[in-house]
C-alpha positions in Angstrom: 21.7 -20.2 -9.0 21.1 -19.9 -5.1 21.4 -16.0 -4.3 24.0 -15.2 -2.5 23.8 -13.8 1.7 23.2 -10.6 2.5 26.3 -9.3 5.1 23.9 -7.3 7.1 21.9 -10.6 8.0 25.0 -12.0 9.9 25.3 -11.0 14.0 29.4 -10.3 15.5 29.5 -13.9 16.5 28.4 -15.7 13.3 30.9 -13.1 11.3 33.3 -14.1 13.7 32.9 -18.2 12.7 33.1 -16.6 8.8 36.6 -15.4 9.7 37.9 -17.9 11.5 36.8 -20.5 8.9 38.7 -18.4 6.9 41.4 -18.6 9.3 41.7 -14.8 9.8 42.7 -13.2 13.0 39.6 -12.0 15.3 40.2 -8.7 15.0 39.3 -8.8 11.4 35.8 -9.1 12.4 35.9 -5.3 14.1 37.4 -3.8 11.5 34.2 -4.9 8.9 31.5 -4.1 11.5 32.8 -0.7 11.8 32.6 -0.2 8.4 29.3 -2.0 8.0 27.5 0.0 10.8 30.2 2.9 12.0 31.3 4.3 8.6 28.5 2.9 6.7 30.6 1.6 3.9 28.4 0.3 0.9 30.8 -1.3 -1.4 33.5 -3.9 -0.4 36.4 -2.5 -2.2 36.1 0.7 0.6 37.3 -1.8 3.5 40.6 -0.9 2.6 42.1 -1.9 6.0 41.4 -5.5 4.5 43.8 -7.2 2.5 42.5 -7.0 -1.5 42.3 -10.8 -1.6 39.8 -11.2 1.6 38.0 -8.1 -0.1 37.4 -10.0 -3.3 36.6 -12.9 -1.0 33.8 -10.7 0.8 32.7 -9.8 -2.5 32.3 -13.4 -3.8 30.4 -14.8 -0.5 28.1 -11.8 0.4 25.8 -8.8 -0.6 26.5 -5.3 0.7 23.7 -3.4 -0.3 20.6 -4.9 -1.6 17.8 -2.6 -2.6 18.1 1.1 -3.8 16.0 4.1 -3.5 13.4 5.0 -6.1 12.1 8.0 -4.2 12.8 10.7 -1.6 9.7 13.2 -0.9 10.5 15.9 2.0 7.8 17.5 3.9 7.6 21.4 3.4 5.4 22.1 6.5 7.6 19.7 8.7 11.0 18.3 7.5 9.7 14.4 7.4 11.4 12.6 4.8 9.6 9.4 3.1 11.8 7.4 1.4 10.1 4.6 -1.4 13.0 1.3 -1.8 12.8 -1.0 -4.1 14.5 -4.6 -3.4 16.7 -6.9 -4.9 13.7 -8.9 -6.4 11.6 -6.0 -7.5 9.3 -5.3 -4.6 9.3 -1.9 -2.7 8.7 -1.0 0.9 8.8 2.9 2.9 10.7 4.2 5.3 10.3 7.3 6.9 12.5 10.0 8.6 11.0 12.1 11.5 12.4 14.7 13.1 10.8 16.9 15.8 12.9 18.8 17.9 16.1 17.4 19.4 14.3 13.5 18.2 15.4 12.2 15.3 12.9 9.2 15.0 13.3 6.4 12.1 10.6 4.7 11.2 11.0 1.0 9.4 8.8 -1.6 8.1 9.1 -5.3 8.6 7.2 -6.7 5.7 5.9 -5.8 2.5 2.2 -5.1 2.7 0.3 -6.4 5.8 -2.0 -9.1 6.4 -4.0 -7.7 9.6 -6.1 -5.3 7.2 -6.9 -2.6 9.5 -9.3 -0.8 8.3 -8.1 3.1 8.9 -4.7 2.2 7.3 -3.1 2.5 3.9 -0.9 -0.8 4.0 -3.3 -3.3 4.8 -4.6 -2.5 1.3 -2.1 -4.2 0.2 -2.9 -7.2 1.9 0.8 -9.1 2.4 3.1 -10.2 0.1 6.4 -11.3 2.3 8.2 -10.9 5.1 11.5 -8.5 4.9 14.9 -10.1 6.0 17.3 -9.5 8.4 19.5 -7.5 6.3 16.7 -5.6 4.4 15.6 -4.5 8.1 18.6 -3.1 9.0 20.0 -1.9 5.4 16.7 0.5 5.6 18.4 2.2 8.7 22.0 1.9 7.7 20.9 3.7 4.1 18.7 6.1 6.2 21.8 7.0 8.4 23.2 8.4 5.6 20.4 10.7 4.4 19.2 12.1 7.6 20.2 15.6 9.1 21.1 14.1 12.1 21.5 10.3 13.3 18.4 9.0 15.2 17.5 9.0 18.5 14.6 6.3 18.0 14.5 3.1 16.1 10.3 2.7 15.7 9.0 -0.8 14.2 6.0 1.2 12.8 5.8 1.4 9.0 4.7 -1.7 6.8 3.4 -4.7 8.4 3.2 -6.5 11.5 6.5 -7.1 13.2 5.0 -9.8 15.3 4.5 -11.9 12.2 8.0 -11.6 10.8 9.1 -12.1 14.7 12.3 -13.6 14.5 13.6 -11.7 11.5 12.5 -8.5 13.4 14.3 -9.4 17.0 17.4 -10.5 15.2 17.6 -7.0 12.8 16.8 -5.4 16.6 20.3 -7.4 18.4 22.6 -6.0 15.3 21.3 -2.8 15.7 22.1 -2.7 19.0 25.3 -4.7 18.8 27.7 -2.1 20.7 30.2 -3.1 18.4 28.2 -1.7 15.4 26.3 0.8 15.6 25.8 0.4 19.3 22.1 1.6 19.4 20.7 1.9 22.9 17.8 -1.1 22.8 15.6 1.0 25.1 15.2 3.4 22.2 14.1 0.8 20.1 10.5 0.1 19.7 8.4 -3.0 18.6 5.1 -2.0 18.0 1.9 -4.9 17.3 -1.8 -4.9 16.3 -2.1 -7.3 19.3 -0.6 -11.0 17.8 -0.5 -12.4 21.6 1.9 -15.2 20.8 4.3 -12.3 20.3 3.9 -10.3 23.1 4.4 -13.4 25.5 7.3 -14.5 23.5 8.9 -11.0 23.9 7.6 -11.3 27.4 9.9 -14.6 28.4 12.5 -13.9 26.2 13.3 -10.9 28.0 13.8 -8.9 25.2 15.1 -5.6 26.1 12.8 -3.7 23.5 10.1 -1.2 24.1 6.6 -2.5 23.5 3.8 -0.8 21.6 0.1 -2.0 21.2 -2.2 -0.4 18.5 -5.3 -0.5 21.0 -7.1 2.1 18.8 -10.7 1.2 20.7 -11.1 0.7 24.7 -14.1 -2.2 23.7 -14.3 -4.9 22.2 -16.5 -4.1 19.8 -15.6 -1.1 18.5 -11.9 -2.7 18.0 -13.8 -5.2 15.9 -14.9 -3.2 13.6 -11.7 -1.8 12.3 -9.1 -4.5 13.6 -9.9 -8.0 12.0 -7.2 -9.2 14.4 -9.7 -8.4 17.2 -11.8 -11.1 16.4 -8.9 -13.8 16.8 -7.0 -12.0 20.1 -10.2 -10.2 21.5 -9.8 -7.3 23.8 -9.7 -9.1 27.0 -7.3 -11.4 26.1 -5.0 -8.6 24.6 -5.1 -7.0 28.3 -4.1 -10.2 30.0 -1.2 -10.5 27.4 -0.3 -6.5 28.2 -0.5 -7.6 32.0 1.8 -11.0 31.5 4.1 -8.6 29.6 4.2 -6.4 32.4 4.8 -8.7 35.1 7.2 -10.1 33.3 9.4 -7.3 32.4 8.2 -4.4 34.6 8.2 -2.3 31.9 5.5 0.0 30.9 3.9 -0.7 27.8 2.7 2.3 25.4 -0.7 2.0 23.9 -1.6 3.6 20.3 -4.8 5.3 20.3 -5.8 6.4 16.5 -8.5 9.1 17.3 -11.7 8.8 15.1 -14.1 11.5 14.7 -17.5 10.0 15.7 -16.2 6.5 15.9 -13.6 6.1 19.2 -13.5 10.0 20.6 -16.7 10.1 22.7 -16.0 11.0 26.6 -18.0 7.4 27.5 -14.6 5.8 25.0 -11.6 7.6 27.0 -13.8 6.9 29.9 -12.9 3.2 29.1 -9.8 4.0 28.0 -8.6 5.4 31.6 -10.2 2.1 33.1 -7.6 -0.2 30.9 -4.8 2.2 32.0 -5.6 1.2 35.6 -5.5 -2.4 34.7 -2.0 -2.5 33.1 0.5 -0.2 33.2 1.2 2.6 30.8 1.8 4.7 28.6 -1.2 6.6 25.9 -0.3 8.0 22.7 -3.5 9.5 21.0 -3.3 9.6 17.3 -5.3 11.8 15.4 -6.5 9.6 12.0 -4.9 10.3 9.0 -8.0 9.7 6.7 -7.4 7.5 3.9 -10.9 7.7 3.0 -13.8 9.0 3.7 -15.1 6.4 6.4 -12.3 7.5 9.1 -12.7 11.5 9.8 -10.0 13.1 11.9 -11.1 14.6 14.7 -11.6 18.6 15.2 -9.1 20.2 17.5 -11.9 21.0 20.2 -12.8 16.9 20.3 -9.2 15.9 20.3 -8.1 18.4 23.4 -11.6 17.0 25.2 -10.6 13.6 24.7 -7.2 14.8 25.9 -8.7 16.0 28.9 -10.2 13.4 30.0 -7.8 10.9 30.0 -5.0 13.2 31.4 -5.3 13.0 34.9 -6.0 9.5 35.3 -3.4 8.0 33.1 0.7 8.1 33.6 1.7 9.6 30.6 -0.6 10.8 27.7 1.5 12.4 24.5 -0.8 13.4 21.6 1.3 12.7 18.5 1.5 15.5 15.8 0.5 14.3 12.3 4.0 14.4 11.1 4.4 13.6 7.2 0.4 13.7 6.5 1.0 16.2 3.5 3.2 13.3 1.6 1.4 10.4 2.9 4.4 9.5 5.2 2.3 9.5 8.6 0.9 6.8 11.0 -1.8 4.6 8.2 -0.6 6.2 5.0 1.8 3.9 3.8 1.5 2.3 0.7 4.6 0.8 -1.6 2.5 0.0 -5.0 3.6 -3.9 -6.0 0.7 -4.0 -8.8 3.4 -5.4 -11.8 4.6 -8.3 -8.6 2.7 -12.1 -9.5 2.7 -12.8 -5.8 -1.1 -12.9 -5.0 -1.4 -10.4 -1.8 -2.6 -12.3 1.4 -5.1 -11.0 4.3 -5.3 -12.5 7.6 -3.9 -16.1 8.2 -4.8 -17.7 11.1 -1.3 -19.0 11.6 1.4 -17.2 13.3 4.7 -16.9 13.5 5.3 -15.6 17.1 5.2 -18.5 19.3 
């Protein structure tokens, strides 16, 4: 028996067709995304604006809700909230809820596991085992809306997997976020962040996708990128900066660049030395990110190395933030994510040489 469509994969217009098929008025379509999105209803029989026949009909042709949460850990030292989900076929993916200040920043995965094995992070030890749907995208923040403190000022494509490989999924969950007659999110506070999958980045590029753009550059040489990004040896360094400078032109918008400080390994003066030369050649924003070891190989830096590296990149770049390692006690911070799928048959895949984004 074919499973039946998730509500939250459709956009306004194609619920719109859904109605109309149905030959209800227009407005009808209003009235369910403010419920989806506005009052965050989670079962059919709450839309009780709708006539009890079109809610059994709802019922029949769609999924509200289609995972439900195993786990909820809360950091003592900072309020950040990791949430473990498990799916409608078993699998489980994290979420996390960050808050720092006035920010209220929700961070959501696009697959389950990753393929791009990064060396200094938790989920690429999972290798990948699919691609999230539209509606499993955005049920993580509608279902996240309802547990925060306060509703989110940031929508962050950071957690499990690469969102350039699940590209269309990930742009379409991005439009119904935004939709203004949803949940009306403002699209510049919505960030897709990549590992460097070029075809993506162009795509975003001429599409003209309103989105904010992160790159995990994590090494200013080719080289050293190598060594902990597999990825690098596909979309070398060079080639990533001619992407970041197409992306640029293209959109005039600045582009942030994720810079996971290593002790030893990426935090030298000679490496933000580097780093300040690629921040002439495209413009941008630099977020240092102290490591979050996972192991033993990947060393955070001492306070003294990260303010030096700090330092030295300040003056020269247009905007340097050094992220605070929000959610390291409960494993909930940049690397550390991990949703164990050990019982799942699906065998988990490394890198493919075949991409989606293009």
């Amino acid at each position: 028996m074919e499973s039946m469509k998730n509500i939250l994969d459709l956009k306004i217009d194609e619920l719109q067709d859904y109605f109309a098929r149905l030959g209800e008025p227009a407005f009808r379509v209003k009235q369910v995304y403010q419920g989806l999105y506005q009052k965050g209803y989670e079962r059919f029989d709450e839309f009780t604006t709708l006539s009890r026949s079109l809610r059994q009909r709802l019922a029949e042709d769609f999924v509200l809700r289609s995972f439900k949460e195993l786990d909820r850990i809360t950091s003592p030292l900072d309020g950040t909230t990791k949430l473990l989900w498990q799916l409608s076929d078993g699998m489980k993916i994290e979420s996390v809820i960050i808050y720092e200040k006035k920010r209220v920043t929700f961070c959501i995965s696009s697959q389950i596991g990753c393929a791009l094995d990064c060396k200094f992070c938790a989920t690429g030890k999972m290798g990948w085992l699919r691609d999230l749907t539209v509606g499993e995208i955005v049920e993580q923040v509608l279902q996240m809306k309802k547990l925060a403190e306060r509703p989110p000022t940031n929508i962050v494509f950071m957690g499990m997997g690469e969102p350039m490989l699940n590209y269309d999924n990930v742009m379409r969950a991005a439009e119904i976020l935004a939709d203004e007659g949803g949940l009306n999110f403002s699209r510049k506070k919505i960030t897709i962040s990549t590992s460097g999958i070029i075809p993506g980045i162009k795509r975003m590029a001429d599409e003209g996708r309103p989105f904010r753009l992160a790159i995990s550059l994590n090494a200013a040489d080719q080289q050293k990128r190598l060594q902990t990004m597999p990825i690098a040896k596909k979309y070398p360094l060079e080639q990533l900066l001619k992407a970041a400078q197409y992306y640029y032109q293209k959109t005039r918008k600045r582009i942030t660049f994720e810079y996971v400080l290593i002790a030893g390994f990426n935090d030298s003066i000679e490496d933000a030395k580097k780093l300040v030369k690629i921040s002439r050649q495209v413009p941008c924003k630099i977020n240092v990110i102290p490591v979050n070891s996972i192991d033993d190989h990947f060393p955070a830096p001492s306070q003294e190395s990260l303010e030096r590296f700090e330092e030295a990149i300040q003056e020269s770049v247009y905007a340097v933030t050094v992220r605070n390692r929000k959610g390291w006690d409960i494993q909930a911070a940049c690397g550390m994510l991990y949703a164990a799928n050990e019982k799942q048959k699906i065998k988990p895949e490394k890198l493919s040489l075949t991409d989606q984004a293009h």
